[in-house]
N, C-alpha and C positions, 0 to 999 in steps of 0.2 A: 360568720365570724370565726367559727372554731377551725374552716376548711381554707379560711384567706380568702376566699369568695365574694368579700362583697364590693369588690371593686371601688371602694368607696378611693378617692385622690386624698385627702387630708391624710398627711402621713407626719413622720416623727419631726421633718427641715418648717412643716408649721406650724408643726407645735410650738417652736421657737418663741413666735410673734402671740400666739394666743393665748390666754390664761385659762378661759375653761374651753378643754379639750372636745368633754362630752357636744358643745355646743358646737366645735368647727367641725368637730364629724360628721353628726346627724345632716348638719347644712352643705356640708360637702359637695361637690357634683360628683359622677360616676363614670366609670367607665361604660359602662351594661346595666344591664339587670343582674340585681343579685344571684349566687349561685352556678353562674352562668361560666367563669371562666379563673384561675387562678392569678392571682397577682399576691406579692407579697406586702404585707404591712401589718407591722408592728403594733399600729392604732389599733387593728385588732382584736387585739388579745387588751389591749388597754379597757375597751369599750367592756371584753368579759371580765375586766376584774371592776368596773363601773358597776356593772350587771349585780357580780356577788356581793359590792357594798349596797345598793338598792335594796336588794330584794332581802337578804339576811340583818342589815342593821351594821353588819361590821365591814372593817376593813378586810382586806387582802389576807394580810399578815396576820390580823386578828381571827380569822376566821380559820385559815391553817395551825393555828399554835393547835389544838386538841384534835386535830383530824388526821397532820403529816408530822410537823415539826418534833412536838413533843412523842408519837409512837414510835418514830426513827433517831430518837436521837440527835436532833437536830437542835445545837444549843445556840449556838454564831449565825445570827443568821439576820438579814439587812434588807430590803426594796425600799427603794429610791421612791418618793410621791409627786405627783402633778401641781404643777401651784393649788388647784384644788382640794389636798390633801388624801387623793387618791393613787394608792399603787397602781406603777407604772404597769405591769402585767406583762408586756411583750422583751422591757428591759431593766435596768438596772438594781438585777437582783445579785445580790451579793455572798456565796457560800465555800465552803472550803471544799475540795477536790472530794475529798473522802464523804462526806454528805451531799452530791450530789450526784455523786456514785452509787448512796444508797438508794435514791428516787430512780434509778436504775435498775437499781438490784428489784425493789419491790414492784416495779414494773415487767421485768422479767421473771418474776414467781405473779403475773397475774395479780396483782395487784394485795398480795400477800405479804406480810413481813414480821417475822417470831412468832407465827402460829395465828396471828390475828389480821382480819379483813379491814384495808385499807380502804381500795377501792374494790367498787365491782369487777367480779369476771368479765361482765359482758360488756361495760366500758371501755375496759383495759384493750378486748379482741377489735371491738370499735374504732377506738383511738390508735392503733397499730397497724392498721389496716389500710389500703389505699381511699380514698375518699375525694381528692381531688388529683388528677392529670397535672404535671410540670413540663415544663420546657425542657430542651436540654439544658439551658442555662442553668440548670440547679442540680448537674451532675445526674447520678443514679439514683436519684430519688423522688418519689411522688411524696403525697402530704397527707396525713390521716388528721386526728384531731390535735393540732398543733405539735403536733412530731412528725418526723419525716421517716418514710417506709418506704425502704428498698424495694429495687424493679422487680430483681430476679431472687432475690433468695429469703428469708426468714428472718430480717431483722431490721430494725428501728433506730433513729438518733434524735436525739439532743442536740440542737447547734445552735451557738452562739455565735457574736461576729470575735474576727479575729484568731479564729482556731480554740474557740471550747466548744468542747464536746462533751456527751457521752453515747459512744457509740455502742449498742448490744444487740449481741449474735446471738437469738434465741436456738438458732437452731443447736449451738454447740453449747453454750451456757456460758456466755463470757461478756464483759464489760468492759469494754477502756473508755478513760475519763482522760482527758488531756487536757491543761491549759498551754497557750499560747500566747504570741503579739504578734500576727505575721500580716499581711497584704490577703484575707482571704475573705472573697465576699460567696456566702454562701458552702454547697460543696466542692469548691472549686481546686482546692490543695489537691498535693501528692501523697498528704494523709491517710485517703481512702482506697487510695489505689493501695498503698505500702501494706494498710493495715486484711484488705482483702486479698493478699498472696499472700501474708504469712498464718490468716483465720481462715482458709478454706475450710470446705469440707473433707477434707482428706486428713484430716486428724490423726482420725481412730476412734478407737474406742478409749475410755476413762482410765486413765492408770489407777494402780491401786496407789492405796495412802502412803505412805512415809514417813514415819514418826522419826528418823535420826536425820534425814535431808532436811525434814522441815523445822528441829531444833536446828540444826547448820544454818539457816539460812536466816531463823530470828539472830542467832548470834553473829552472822556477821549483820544482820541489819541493824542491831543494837551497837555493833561497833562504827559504823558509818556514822551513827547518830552520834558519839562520842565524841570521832575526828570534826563534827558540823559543831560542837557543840565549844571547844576546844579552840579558841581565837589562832589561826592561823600568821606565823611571821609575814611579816611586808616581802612582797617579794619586789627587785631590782633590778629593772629593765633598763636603767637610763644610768647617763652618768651623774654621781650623786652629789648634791651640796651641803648645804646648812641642813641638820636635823636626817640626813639620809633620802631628802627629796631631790628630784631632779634641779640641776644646778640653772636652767632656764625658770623656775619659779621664784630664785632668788634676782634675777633679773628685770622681773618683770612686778615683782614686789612692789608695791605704791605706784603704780601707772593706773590713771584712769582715760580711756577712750571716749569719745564723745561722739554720738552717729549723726549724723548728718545727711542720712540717701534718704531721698522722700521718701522710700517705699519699707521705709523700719517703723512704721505701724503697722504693716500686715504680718509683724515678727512679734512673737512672744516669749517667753519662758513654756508656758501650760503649750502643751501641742495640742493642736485646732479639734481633733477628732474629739477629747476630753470637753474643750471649749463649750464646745457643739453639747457634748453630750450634757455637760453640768449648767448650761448658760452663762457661761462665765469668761467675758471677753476682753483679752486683752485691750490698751491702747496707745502700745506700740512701746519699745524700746527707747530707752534718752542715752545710756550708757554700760561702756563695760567696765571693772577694775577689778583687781587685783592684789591682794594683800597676805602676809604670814602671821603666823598668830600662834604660840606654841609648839610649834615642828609641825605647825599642817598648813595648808595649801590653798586660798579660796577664792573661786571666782567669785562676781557681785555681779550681778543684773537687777539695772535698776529699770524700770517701766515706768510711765507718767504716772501713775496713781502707785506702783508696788514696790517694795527693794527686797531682792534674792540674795542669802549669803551664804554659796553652795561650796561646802569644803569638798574639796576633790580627792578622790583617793586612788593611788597609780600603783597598780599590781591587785590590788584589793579594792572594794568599794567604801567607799565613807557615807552614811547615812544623814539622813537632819530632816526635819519639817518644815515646809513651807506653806506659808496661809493665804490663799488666794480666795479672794472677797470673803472675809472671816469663815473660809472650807480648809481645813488642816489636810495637807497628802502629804507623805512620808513618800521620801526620796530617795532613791539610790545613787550615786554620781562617782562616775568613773573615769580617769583622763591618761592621756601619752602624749608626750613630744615625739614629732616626727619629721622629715625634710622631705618638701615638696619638687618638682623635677627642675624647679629654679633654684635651688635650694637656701630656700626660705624655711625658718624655723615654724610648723604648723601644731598648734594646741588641738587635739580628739579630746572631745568631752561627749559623754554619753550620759543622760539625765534622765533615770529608769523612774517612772510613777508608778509606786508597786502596787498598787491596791487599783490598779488597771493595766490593761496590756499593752501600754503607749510609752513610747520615750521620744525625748527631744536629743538630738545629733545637732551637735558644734562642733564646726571647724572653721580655726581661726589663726589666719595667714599673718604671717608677722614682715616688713618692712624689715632691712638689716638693721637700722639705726633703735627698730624698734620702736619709730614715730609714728607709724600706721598698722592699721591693721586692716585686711578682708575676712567677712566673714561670711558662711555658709550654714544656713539654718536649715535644717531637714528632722523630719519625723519619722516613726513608726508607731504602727502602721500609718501610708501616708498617701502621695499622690497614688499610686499604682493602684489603692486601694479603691478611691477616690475615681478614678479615671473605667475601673472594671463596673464599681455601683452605677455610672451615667451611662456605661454603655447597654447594661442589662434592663434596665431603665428605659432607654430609648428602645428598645427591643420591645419593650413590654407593652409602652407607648406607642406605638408605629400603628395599629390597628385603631386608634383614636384620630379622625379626619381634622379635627382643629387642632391639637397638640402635634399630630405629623406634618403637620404644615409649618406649625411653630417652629421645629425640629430643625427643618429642613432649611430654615433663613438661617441659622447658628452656623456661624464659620468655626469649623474643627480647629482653625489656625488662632480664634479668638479664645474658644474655650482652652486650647492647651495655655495659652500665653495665660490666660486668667488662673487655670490650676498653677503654674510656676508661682506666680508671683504670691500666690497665697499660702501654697505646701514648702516650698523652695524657695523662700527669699536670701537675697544678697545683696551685703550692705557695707560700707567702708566705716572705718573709724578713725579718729588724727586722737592724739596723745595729749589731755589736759599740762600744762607747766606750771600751772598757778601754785601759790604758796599754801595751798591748802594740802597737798600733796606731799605728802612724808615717807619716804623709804619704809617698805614693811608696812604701813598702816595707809588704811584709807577710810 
């Protein structure tokens, strides 16, 4: 479990279907015998925080608050439970940059932090150490005890999907902690390459301290925090109508679209990856509209069970909460008019879920009359991410005689067609006229 070894198949796409976890695991089939060869799964690490509820009495969470959280300063702090009420362990653990930079830092003093023993030394050298063989598929790195340790030199990471990390260079004493949203399954970014030509060993030696650089440098970081903190003017890309917005918003004020393409049920507002992750599935789009409300802007996505009513903000972001199956996520939503190479008036809306590394991308083609619309639904992270996880997958797979057989019937021409239509759907809309439809309100 701790080295990814145990080839067990029950992974996170069954957890979907099954409510206790513990139970699809253990019944699982295998690839091998345990110990025997690396594959990756998240169930994993699920199975060992199964383990420390068993065995101690508590949870996850509970069991960390006096051992990590509470001696680091750890006060924000979230994982996500199995419908069994078991932390997930391998995902949805939720912390801020700078704490879990510290799980880093006390990693790299050996398992030390303010003078007091976190973890053991000899765990710590354990866990950091190679322990199981990877592919190349997972970049430059082998796998110790749930961290990943570099081929060739002295240091260790942290990887999350989608570009979190924290990546530490024991050998020179350094940490970067990054978040992201990007297409990245595993070590597969230009992250690692960038970050090991500018962290070589060719340093040097330790500069001395700085006491007036490193006043300069809180001062101006104290004043970036002032400008962030300081509501920034609207800025004006477009030509402007009612209230200082783009003069296309007051046009399309009180129009509601109604979809019609069979395939506007594999479209949602929530992007699939979220979906997937939270269980929480759309069923499918009925409508779009449009309305003003105070000098601001707002698209409406209405779903067969939901209604969205996303204020858009162009130059700057506009914020709101949306409740998807009574889950509150805070929104981000961004938009521009733009002309397409027919030149058709086209709506960018970008629909950032900030408390995850996904957005939803709309673009929505206008008719001149303004009686239809096309539209194009795209996410991040999305197909490309989607499309790398099944090939790494089948790679992993291919060594297994009945699932390489399986493999081998899947027309690549079906499964691309089946990712489009899922990651990338495209869907028409005609313009409701009924009397229910009032300029400015909908």
């Amino acid at each position: 479990l701790l080295t990814m070894t145990s080839g067990v198949l029950f992974n996170e796409a069954g957890a979907v279907t099954e409510t206790d976890w513990v139970r699809g695991f253990l019944e699982s089939s295998a690839l091998g015998d345990p110990g025997e060869k690396f594959s990756y799964n998240s169930m994993n690490s699920y199975i060992l925080s199964a383990i420390v509820r068993q065995v101690s009495g508590m949870g996850l969470m509970d069991y960390l608050r006096p051992r990590l959280w509470e001696p680091l300063g750890i006060t924000r702090v979230y994982w996500e439970t199995c419908p069994m009420g078991i932390e997930k362990g391998g995902w949805g653990l939720y912390l801020r940059q700078e704490d879990f930079a510290k799980i880093g830092q006390m990693v790299l003093q050996n398992g030390m932090w303010n003078g007091r023993r976190i973890v053991s030394e000899e765990w710590i050298k354990a866990a950091t150490s190679p322990q199981a063989e990877t592919s190349k598929n997972y970049g430059n790195y082998s796998y110790g005890y749930q961290m990943w340790v570099d081929r060739q030199r002295d240091a260790f990471l942290f990887n999350g999907m989608f570009g979190q990390n924290v990546l530490c260079y024991r050998d020179l004493g350094i940490i970067i902690a990054t978040n992201a949203g990007i297409d990245e399954v595993f070590q597969q970014s230009e992250f690692y390459k960038i970050t090991d030509s500018f962290f070589d060993r060719s340093l040097g030696a330790r500069l001395p301290e700085n006491p007036k650089d490193h006043r300069a440098m809180l001062a101006f970081l104290a004043s970036q925090d002032a400008k962030i903190a300081k509501k920034p003017a609207r800025r004006r890309f477009f030509k402007s109508g009612t209230g200082g917005l783009p003069e296309m918003c007051g046009r399309l004020a009180g129009r509601k679209y109604t979809i019609s393409s069979p395939n506007r049920v594999s479209a949602g507002l929530m992007p699939l990856v979220i979906q997937a992750i939270q269980n929480i599935y759309t069923k499918g789009l009925v409508c779009l509209s449009f309305s003003m409300e105070e000098g601001r802007f707002f698209l409406n996505v209405e779903e067969e069970d939901a209604f969205f009513k996303l204020p858009v903000g162009f130059g700057m972001p506009e914020y709101t909460e949306a409740d998807f199956n009574g889950e509150p996520h805070r929104l981000g939503i961004t938009g521009r008019f733009a002309k397409d190479e027919d030149d058709r008036d086209v709506l960018i809306v970008r629909v950032s879920f900030l408390e995850f590394t996904s957005a939803r991308h709309i673009r929505l083609y206008f008719s001149p009359g303004l009686g239809t619309l096309s539209a194009r639904w795209r996410e991040t992270p999305g197909r490309p991410f989607l499309e790398e996880s099944l090939t790494m997958l089948t790679r992993e797979l291919k060594t297994h005689p009945i699932i390489s057989g399986l493999l081998g019937k899947a027309s690549p021409d079906y499964i691309q067609y089946k990712l489009s239509a899922a990651f990338e759907p495209e869907f028409t809309a005609s313009v409701d006229a009924g009397p229910e439809i009032r300029r400015g309100i909908v």
